[in-house]
C-alpha positions in Angstrom: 156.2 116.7 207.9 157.8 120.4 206.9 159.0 120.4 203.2 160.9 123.6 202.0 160.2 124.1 198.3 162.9 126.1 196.5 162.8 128.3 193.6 165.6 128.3 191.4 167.1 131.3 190.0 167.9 132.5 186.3 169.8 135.2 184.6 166.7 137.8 184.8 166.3 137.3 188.5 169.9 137.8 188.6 169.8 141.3 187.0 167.3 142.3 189.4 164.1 142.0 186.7 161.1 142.1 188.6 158.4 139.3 187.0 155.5 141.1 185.2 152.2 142.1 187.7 150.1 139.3 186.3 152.5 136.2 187.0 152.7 138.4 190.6 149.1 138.1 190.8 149.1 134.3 190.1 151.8 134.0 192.9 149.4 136.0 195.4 146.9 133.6 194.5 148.6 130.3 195.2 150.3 131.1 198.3 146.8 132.3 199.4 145.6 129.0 198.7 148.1 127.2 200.5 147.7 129.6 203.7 143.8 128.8 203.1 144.5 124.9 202.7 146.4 125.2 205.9 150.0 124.0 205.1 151.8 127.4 204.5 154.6 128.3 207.1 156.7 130.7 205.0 156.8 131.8 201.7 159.8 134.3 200.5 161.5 135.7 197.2 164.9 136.8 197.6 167.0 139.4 196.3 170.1 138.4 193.5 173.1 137.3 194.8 174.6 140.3 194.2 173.5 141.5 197.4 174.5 138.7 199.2 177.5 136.8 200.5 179.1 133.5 200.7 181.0 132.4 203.5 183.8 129.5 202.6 185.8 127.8 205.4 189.7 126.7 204.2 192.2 125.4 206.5 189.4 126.0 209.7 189.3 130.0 208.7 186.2 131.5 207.5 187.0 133.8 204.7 183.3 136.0 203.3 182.8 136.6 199.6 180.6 139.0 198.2 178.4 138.1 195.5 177.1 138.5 192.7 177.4 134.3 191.9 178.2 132.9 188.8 175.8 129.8 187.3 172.2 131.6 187.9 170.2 128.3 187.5 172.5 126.9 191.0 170.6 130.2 192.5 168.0 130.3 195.1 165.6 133.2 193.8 162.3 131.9 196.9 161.1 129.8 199.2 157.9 128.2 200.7 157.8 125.9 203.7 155.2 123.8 204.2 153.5 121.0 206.5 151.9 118.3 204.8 151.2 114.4 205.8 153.6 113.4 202.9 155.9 114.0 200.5 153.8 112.8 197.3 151.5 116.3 198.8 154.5 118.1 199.3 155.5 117.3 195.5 151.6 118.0 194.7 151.8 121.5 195.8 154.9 122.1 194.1 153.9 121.2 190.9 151.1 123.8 191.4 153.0 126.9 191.9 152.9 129.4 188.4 155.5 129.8 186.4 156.0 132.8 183.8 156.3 132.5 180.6 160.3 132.4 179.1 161.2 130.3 182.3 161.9 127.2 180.7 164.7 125.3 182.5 163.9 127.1 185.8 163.2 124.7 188.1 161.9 123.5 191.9 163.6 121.7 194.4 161.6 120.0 197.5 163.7 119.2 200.1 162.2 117.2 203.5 163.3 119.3 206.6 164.3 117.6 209.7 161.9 118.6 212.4 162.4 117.5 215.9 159.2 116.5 216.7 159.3 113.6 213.8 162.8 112.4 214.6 163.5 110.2 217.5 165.9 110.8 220.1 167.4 107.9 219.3 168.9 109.7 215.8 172.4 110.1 217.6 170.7 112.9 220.0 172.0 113.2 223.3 169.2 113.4 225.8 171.1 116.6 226.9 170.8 117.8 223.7 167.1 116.5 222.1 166.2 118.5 225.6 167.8 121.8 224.5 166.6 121.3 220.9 163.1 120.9 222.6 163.5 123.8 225.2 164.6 126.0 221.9 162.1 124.7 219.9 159.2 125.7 222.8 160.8 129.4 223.0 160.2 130.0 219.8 157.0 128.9 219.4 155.3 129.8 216.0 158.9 131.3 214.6 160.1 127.5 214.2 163.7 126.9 214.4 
């Protein structure tokens, strides 16, 4: 099972503050324990919003808006995915990862992402299109999809 575990963001994140080298170091060290335990797929810290953009559909037009966001704490600030055999280890490994100090009310989100191989076809799949999920899925490889 792939979880995606998602760092929230706050208003020093926001403004670009880079975290202080020790809670870096900490960071190195746990997602070298999760490569080492096996389970690590991607791990990635992303930039503020303000160098990002939104896109928002109206009326079946796609209209783009540049960020900076408002409400930091809705933010994404990183990322790990992960494979475990459950969601109780998915929610383990979570509650593992350092935080810094002066981050209270930042906060984690594990989500359960749908992978192909553990969903039947039957989940209102085509077989036209669990084959081309498959066939994508193959061409990708280790990149996942």
């Amino acid at each position: 099972m792939k979880f995606m575990i998602v760092g929230k963001s706050n208003e020093d994140v926001e403004a670009g503050a880079l975290p202080d080298p020790e809670y870096v170091e900490r960071m190195h060290a746990y997602n070298e324990e999760l490569a080492e335990a096996g389970v690590l797929l991607a791990a990635e810290g992303l930039y503020p919003s303000s160098r990002g953009a939104r896109i928002a559909y109206s009326g079946g037009r796609a209209s783009v808006v540049d960020g900076p966001f408002a409400e930091a704490k809705e933010l994404i600030a990183g990322f790990w995915l992960i494979q475990v055999k459950s969601r109780e280890e998915a929610v383990r490994w979570a509650l593992r990862v350092p935080m810094p100090p002066g981050y209270d009310g930042v906060g984690l989100d594990v989500w359960q992402v749908y992978d192909a191989a553990g969903t039947p076809d039957t989940a209102g799949m085509s077989p036209e299109a669990a084959e081309w999920e498959s066939a994508l899925r193959e061409r990708l490889g280790d990149r996942g999809c």
